[in-house]
N, C-alpha and C positions, 0 to 999 in steps of 0.2 A: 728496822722497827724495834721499839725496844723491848726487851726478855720478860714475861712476867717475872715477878719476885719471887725469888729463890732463898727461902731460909740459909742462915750461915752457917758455917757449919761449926759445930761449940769450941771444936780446938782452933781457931782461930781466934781467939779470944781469950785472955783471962779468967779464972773464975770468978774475980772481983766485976768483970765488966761483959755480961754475958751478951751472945749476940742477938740482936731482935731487928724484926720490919717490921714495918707496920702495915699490914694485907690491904688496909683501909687506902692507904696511898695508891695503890694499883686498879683500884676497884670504882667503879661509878658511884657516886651517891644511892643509899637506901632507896629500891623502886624506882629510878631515874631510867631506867633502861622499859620498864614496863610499861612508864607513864608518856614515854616518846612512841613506843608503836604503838600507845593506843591513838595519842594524838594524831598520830601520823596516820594511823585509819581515818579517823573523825576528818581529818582537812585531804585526804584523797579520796573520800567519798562524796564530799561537798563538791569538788574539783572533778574528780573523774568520771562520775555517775552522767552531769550531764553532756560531757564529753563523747561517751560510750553511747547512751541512746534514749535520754530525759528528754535533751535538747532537742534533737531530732523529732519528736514525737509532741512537744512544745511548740516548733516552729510549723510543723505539718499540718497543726491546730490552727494557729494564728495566721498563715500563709501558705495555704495548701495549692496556690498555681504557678508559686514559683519557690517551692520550697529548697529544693536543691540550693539556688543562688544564696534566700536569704541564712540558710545552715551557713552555708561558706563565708559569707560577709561578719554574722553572729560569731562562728568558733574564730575567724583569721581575725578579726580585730583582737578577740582577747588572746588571744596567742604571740601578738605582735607586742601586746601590752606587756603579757607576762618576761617575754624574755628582758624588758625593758624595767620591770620594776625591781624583779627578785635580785641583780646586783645593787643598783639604787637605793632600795631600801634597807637593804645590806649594809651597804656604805654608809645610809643615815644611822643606820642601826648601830655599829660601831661606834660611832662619833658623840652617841646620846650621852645625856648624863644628867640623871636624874633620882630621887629621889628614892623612886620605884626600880631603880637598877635600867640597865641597858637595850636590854632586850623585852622585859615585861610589857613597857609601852607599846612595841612594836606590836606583837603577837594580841593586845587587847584592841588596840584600835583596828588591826587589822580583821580583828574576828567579827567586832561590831561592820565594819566596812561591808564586808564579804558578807554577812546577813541581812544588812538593806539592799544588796544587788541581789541577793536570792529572792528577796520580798518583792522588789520590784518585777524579775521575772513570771512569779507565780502568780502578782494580782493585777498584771498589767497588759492585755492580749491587744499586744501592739507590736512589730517592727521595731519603731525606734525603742523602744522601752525593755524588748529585748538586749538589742545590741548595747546601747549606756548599759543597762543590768549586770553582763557578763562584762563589761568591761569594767566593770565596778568590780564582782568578786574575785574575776583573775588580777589585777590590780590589788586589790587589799588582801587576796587568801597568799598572794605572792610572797606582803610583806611577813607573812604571819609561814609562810615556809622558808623564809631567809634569816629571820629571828631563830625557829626551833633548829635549825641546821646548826647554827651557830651556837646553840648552847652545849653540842656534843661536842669541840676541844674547847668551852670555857669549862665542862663542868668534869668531862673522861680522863681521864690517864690514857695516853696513847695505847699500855698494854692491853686496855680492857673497850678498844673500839670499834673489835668485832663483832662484840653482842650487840650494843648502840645501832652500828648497820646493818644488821641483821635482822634489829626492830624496827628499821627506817624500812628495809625491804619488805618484810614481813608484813605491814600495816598498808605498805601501798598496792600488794600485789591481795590482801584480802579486803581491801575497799573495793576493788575490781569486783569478786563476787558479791558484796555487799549491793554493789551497785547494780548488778543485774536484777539482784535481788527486789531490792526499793521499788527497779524498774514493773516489777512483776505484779506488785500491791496493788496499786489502782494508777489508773489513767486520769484521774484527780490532778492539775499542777501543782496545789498548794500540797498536795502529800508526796509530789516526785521529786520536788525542789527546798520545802518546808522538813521534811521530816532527816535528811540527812547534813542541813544545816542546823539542827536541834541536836544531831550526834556529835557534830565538830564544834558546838558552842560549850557542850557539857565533857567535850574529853578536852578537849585544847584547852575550857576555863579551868579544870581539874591542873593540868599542868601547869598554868600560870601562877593557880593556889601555892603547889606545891615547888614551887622554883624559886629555889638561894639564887637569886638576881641582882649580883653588884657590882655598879658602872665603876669603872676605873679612875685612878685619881688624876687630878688636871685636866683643863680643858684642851679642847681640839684644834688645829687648826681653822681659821675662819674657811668656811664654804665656798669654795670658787669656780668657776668653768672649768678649770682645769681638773678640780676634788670630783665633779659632774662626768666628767667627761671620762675621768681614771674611775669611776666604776664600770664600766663597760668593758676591761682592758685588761691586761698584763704584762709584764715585760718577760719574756719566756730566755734572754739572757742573764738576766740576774736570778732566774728562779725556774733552771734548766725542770728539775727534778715534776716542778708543779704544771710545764709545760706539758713534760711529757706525759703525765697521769689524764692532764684535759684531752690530749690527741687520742689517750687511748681510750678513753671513756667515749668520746666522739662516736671513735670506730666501731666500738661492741653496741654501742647502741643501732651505729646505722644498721648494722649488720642486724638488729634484733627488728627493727622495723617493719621489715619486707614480709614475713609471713604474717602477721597479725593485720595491716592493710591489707594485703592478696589474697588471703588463704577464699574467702568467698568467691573470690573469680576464678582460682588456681582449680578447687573440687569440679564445679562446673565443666570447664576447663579437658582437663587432664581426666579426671577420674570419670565423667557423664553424670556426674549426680545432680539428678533434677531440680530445680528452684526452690522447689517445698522442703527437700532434703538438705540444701546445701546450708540455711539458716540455723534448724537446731540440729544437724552436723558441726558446722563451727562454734555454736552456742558450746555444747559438749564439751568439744576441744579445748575454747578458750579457757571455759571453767576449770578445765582438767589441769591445765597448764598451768593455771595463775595458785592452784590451789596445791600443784607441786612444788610451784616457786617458794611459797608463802613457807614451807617446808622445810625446802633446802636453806632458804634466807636465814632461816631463825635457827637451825643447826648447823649452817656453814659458818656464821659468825662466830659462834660459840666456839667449835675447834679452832678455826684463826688464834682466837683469842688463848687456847689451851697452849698452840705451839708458837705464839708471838708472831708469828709471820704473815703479810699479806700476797705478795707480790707471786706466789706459787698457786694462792686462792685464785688472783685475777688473770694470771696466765692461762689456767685450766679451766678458768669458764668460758675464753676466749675459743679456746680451741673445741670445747664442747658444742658451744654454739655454731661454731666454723660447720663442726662434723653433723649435728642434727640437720643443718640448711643445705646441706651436702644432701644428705638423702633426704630431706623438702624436695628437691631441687629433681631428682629421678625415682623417686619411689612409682613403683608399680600398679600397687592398689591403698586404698583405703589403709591398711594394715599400718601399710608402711610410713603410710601420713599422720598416723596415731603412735608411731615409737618414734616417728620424727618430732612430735611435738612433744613429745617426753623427754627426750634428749636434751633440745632447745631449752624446755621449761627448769631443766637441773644446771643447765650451765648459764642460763637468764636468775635464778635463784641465787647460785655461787655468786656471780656475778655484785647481785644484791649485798651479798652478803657481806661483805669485805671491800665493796668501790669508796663507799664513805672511809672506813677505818682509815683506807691507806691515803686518801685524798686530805683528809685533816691531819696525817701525818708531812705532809709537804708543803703543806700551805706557807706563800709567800711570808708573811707578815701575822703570828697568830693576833695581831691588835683589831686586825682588819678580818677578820675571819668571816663573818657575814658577806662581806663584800666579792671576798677570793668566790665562795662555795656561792655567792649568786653568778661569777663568771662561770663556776663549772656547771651551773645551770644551763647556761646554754649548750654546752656541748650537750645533754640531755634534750633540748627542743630543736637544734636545729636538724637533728637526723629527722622528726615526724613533718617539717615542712620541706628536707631535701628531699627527701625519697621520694614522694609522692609528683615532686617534678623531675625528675630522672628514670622513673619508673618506666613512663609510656617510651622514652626515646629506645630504650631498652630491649621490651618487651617486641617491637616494630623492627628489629632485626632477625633477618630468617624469615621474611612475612609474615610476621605479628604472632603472637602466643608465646612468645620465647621466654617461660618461666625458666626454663634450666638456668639460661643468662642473668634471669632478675636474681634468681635466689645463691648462683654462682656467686657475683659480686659482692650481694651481702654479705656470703661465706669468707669471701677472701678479708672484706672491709677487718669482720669480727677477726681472722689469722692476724693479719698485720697488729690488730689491734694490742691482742694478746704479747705480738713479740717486742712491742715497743715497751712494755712495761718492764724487761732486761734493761733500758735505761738510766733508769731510776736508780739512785745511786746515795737516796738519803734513806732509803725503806728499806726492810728486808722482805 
């Protein structure tokens, strides 16, 4: 990774030719760094709110005799969609060339997109009109996260792109309470789905205002099956280093998974705490956790950024979170479930802090940037659709309850994860 800038030092130099840097060169554009973690609030609140439990409380309304099925059918199409659009539109996103710059188009149409599928949800108490709905805003809010991903290496100097991830982290890990929050106001749809697409319309248009957006010169290659087909993809032999960053990110995510799904079954469970208890016990938790994260994200990146280095940031969240899942995994009482989630939450934060920095420091191709960073998208969704099928086979050895084993594996996933980042051989 490379060294922030280092004044020269005067005897190196002439008096006739004195030594200078320019600090500008190293540094983000003016408010560039403030104006992405708000956005990144505004479209992880739109995004994650009804993810968390809008939706759920949406579809309970609209379909209260088979709510379970049609939740599953609502979240897994647009889940299926998302992993499908975020490199896609990445890749168109690269290739644009216009007017309005490269990416501006993306993040505007996207945002209009994603607020007719939120409109449709809120004034439409239907089944179908659910499901198209959310398959409209994960679809458009996707392209409109593969656009802003991409403006951190057109816009960063590599040295300064641990505060950039740190406001990526920070704004998705305080949309989460945001999002409980919303949930809290009223049982209104037009106010649980309406009002934190009013937050992501006015922070994300704010950044669109405020973004130096200029497409590249010459045109692109024409569009073909194959240009279709290679968004979805990479070659991890010609671009060992960006292989390895996607495996590891893979791992710490799977690894972060498993208590945030379980922890509601695990109190029950292990500790006896009653059905009434166990809700806002994990309420608590969550909040406590995500508002640690939000924390650590926004001062982990900063120091990265102070001692240039990633790869020691992303090692030691690895192994944090190993260690929090570790005692997840045998804690005693309650206590110890609440410094377990503290742990987790400081090395899920690190984590935050520093995955982007180093991840845009390796990317294959910076032309194609949207494109790469919608591939390492997936490694981010396919840990929340593995887990939950790995889970049960798990948990059913030892005759069923075998949380030590679920939260074991995830521990190991996140270890392994952390050591592979020693590969990596273009980063520090």
């Amino acid at each position: 990774m490379d060294q922030a800038a280092v004044p020269a030092s005067a005897s190196a130099t002439t008096p006739a030719e004195p030594a200078s840097t320019d600090p500008d060169a190293e540094r983000a554009p003016r408010g560039f760094v403030l104006r992405l973690g708000l956005a990144n609030f505004g479209l992880y609140s739109a995004l994650l709110t009804p993810v968390i439990v809008t939706m759920a409380l949406r579809v309970a309304d609209v379909a209260p005799r088979n709510k379970e099925s049609v939740l599953g059918l609502v979240l897994g199409v647009g889940a299926v969609l998302a992993v499908i659009a975020n490199p896609l539109f990445g890749r168109l996103s690269d290739r644009t060339r216009s007017r309005f710059g490269r990416r501006r188009p993306w993040l505007v149409g996207g945002l209009l997109g994603g607020l007719l599928g939120l409109m449709v949800i809120a004034f439409i108490p239907a089944v179908p009109a659910l499901v198209i709905g959310w398959a409209v805003v994960q679809t458009s809010f996707n392209a409109v996260y593969a656009a802003l991903m991409a403006t951190i290496p057109d816009q960063v100097p590599a040295a300064a792109r641990g505060s950039a991830s740190g406001a990526v982290g920070t704004g998705l890990t305080a949309a989460v309470l945001a999002g409980s929050g919303i949930a809290a106001l009223s049982s209104d749809a037009r106010v649980m789905f309406l009002l934190p697409a009013v937050l992501t319309v006015a922070l994300v248009g704010w950044f669109v205002y405020k973004l130096d957006d200029r497409a590249p010169a010459g045109a692109p290659e024409p569009f073909s099956l194959k240009e279709f087909l290679g968004s979805f993809v990479f070659d991890p032999r010609r671009s060992p280093d960006f292989g390895w960053a996607w495996l590891t990110k893979f791992l710490v995510m799977f690894g972060s998974v498993a208590p945030m799904t379980y922890l509601a079954y695990y109190l029950p469970f292990r500790m006896g705490v009653s059905a009434a208890a166990t809700a806002s016990t994990v309420a608590v938790l969550v909040a406590a956790g995500y508002a640690v994260q939000s924390v650590t994200a926004a001062a982990g990146g900063r120091i990265s950024d102070r001692f240039g280095r990633r790869k020691p940031f992303v090692i030691s969240s690895g192994l944090i979170v190993a260690a929090g899942l570790a005692l997840l995994a045998f804690a005693p009482d309650l206590t110890w479930i609440i410094v377990a989630q503290f742990v987790m939450s400081v090395g899920g934060g690190l984590f935050y802090a520093v995955d982007m920095a180093l991840i845009t420091h390796v990317l294959p191709d910076p032309d194609n940037a949207a494109k790469d960073l919608g591939v390492v998208n997936i490694a981010n969704a396919l840990p929340q659709s593995l887990m939950p099928m790995i889970a049960p086979f798990l948990l059913a050895i030892g005759g069923g309850g075998n949380y030590p084993l679920l939260f074991g594996v995830a521990a190991a996933a996140a270890l392994v994860g952390s050591v592979l980042v020693t590969r990596i051989k273009g980063a520090q």
